[in-house]
C-alpha positions, 0 to 999 in steps of 0.5 A: 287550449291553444296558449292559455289557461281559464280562471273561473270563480264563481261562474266568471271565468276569464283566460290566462295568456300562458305559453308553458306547458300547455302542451302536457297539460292535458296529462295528470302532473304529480310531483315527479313529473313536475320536477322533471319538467321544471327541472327542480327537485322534489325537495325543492317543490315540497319545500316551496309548498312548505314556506308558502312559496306555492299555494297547497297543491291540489291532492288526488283522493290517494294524497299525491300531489296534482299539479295544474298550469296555474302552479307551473306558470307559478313555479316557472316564475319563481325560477325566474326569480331566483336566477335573479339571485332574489332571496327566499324571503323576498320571493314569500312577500311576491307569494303574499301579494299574490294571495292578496290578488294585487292588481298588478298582475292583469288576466289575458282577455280573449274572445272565447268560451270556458268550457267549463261554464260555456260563457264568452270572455 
């Protein structure tokens, strides 16, 4: 995918400018490998799904947890907060906004096709 990601909804697609992990994207990422590479804990990355800091994370039909770039972008920012010394209840109010889709985050544009959908951006 060559540093980005695609969004789709509702047959509209748009891709995301994403330099982490695309480069293991293409394996299944459970929890453990996760933690690996992010280099937080397993009790950590439940406890961020448990208190909202992560949206639910997508379940195989075995009930593990499958990781996608979108939550590892997500995750890599948490960090990223948190190395700011940003209390965890100020990071649940980012997470909020977030879910509310504010309009201060603003998606990549790029001229090239979803795979998913086979339309142009």
């Amino acid at each position: 995918m060559n540093g980005g990601f695609f969004i789709c909804k509702e047959n509209s697609c748009l891709r995301v400018r994403s330099k982490v992990y695309t480069a293991i994207m293409s394996q299944e990422l459970n929890i453990q490998k996760v933690a690996h590479v992010t280099g937080l804990s397993v009790h950590t990355l439940r406890y961020y799904e448990k208190i909202g800091l992560l949206d639910l994370v997508v379940r195989t039909s075995s009930g593990y947890r499958h990781y996608t770039e979108a939550d590892l972008s997500w995750i890599e920012f948490l960090k990223r907060l948190r190395e700011t010394g940003m209390p965890i209840a100020t990071m649940q109010k980012f997470a909020e906004l977030r879910r509310k889709g504010t309009t201060a985050s603003r998606p990549y544009w790029r001229g090239s096709q979803c795979r998913n959908h086979g339309k142009r951006n």
